[in-house]
C-alpha positions in Angstrom: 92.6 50.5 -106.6 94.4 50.1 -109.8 95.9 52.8 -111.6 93.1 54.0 -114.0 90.9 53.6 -111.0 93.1 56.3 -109.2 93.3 58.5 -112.0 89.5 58.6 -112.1 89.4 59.5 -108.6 91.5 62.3 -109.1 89.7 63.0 -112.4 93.0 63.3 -113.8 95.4 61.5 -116.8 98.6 60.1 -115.5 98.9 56.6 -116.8 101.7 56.5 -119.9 105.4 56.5 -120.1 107.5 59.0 -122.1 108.0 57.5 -125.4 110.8 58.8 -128.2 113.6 60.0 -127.8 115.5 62.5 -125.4 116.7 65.5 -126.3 119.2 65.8 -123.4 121.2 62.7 -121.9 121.1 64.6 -118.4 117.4 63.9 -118.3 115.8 60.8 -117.8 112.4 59.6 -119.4 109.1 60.5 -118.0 107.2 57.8 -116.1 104.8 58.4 -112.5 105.3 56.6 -109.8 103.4 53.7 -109.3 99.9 54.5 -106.9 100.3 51.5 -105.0 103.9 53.1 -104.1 102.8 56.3 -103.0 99.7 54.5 -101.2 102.2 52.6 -98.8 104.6 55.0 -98.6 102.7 57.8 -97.8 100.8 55.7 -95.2 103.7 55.7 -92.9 105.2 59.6 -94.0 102.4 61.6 -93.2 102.2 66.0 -94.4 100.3 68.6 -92.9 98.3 70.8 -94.9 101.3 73.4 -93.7 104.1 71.3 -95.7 105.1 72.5 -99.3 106.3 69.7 -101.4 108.5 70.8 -104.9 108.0 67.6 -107.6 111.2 67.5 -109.6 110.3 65.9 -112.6 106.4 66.1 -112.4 105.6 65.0 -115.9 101.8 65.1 -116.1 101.4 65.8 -112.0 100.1 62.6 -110.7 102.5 63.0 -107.5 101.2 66.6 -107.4 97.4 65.6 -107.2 97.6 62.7 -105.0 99.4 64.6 -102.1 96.6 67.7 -102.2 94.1 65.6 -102.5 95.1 63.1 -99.3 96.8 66.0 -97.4 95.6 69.2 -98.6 99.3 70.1 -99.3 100.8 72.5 -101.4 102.0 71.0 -104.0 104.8 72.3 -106.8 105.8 70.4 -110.0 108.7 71.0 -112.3 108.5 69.9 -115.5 111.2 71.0 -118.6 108.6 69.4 -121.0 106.3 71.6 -122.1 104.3 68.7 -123.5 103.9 67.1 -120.1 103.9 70.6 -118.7 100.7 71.3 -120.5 99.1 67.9 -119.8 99.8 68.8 -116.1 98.0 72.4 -116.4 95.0 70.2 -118.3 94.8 67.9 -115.6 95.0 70.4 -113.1 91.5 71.9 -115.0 89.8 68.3 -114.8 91.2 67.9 -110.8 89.7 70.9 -109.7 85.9 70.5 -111.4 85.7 67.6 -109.2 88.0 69.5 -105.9 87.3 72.7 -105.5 89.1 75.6 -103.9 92.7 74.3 -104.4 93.6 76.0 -106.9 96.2 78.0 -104.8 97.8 75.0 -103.7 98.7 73.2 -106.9 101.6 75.4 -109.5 103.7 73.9 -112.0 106.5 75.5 -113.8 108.2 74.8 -117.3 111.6 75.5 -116.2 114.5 73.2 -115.9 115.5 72.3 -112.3 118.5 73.9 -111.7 116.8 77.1 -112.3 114.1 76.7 -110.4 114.1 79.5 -107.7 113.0 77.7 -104.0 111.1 79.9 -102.1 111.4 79.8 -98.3 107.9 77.8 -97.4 108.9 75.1 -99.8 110.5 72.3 -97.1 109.9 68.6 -99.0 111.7 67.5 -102.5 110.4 64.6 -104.3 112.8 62.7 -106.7 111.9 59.9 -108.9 115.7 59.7 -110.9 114.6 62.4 -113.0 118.2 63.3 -114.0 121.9 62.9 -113.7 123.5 63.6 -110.5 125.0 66.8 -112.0 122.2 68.2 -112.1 120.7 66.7 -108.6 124.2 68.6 -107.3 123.1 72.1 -108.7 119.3 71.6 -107.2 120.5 70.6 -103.6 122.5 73.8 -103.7 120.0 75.7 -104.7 118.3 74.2 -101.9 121.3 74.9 -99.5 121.2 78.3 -100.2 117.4 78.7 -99.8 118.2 77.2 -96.1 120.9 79.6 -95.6 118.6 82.3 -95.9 115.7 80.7 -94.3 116.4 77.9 -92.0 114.0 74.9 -91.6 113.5 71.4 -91.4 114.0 70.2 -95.3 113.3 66.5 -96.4 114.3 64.9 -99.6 112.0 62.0 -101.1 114.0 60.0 -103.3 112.0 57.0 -104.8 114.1 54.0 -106.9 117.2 56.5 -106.2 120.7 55.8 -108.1 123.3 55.1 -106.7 125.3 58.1 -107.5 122.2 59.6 -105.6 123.0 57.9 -102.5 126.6 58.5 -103.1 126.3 62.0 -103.0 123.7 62.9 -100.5 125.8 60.8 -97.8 129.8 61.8 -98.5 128.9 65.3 -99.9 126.0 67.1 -98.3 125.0 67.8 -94.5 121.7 65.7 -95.5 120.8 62.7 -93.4 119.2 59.6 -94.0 116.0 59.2 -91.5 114.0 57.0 -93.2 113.9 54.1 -96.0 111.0 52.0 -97.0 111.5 48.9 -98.9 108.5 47.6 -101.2 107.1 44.3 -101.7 109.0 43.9 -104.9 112.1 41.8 -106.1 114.0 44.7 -107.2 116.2 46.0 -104.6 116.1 49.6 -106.3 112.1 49.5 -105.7 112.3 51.8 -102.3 112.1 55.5 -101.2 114.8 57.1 -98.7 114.1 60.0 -96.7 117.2 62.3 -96.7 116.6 65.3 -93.9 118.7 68.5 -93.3 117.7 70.1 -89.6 117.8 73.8 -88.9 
């Protein structure tokens, strides 16, 4: 299936990249990742219905959608946007005439991502380069403390991750990386790495 064919499945809108301007060099642009990305990705790293997963940087939920409607998994997005933040709520709307009885396990928030509280079921963080490492450093320890108070296995999903990214998670956190998936592309950059922290 090609993108508009997946967004009609989900009877959502998703397709688009953020156009304009930014109003803060810390954040990067809007744009989803790709279907056929999450289709062969998320063929090999399977969820459970029991997994939380927190979308930093959910634009108009696409990620959000995909992973409840494959997995019946609860599902989180952060957007600062309240443009994209709305669009998400909208599509959430259309999503559920067509999939009912998930409402309680789709949210999004308008709230910038280092102040985004993580509650203790939440245990998988997606990252598509949504910002500067600076700000990646105060969401990991918000997610550090989280595990401090409630231990658990915690996964990070970074998809075309920077290299300051890598840099970070691997000289500067107790993460690990357990998994990396290369895709059928040219671009080096076009992969996801699994980065896990063990209770």
């Amino acid at each position: 299936m090609n993108e508009t064919q997946f967004d009609k499945l989900l009877n959502v809108r998703t397709i688009g990249e953020q156009k304009g301007f930014l109003t803060s060099l810390h954040y990067h642009r809007y744009e989803p990742t790709p279907y056929s990305a999450l289709e062969l990705f998320f063929n090999e790293y399977k969820l459970s219905r029991h997994d939380h997963v927190v979308d930093f940087g959910c634009g108009k939920g696409r990620l959000n959608f995909y992973l409840n409607h494959h997995f019946n998994t609860n599902v989180t997005g952060i957007e600062m946007n309240a443009t994209f933040y709305m669009e998400a709520l909208e599509n959430k709307q259309s999503y559920l005439k067509s999939f009912r009885n998930k409402g309680d396990r789709i949210n999004f928030y308008c709230v910038l991502a280092e102040e985004y509280d993580i509650f203790p079921n939440e245990n998988k963080f997606y990252f598509f380069n949504p910002f500067t490492v600076q700000i990646l450093m105060r969401v990991i320890m918000n997610i550090m403390i989280s595990f401090e108070k409630h231990q658990r296995e915690i996964d990070l999903i970074l998809y075309y991750p920077s290299e300051d990214y890598i840099f970070y998670l691997e000289n500067q956190t107790p993460f690990v990386l357990v998994s990396e998936m290369n895709l059928p592309e040219n671009n080096p950059n076009e992969r996801f790495l699994v980065y896990r922290l063990n209770n």
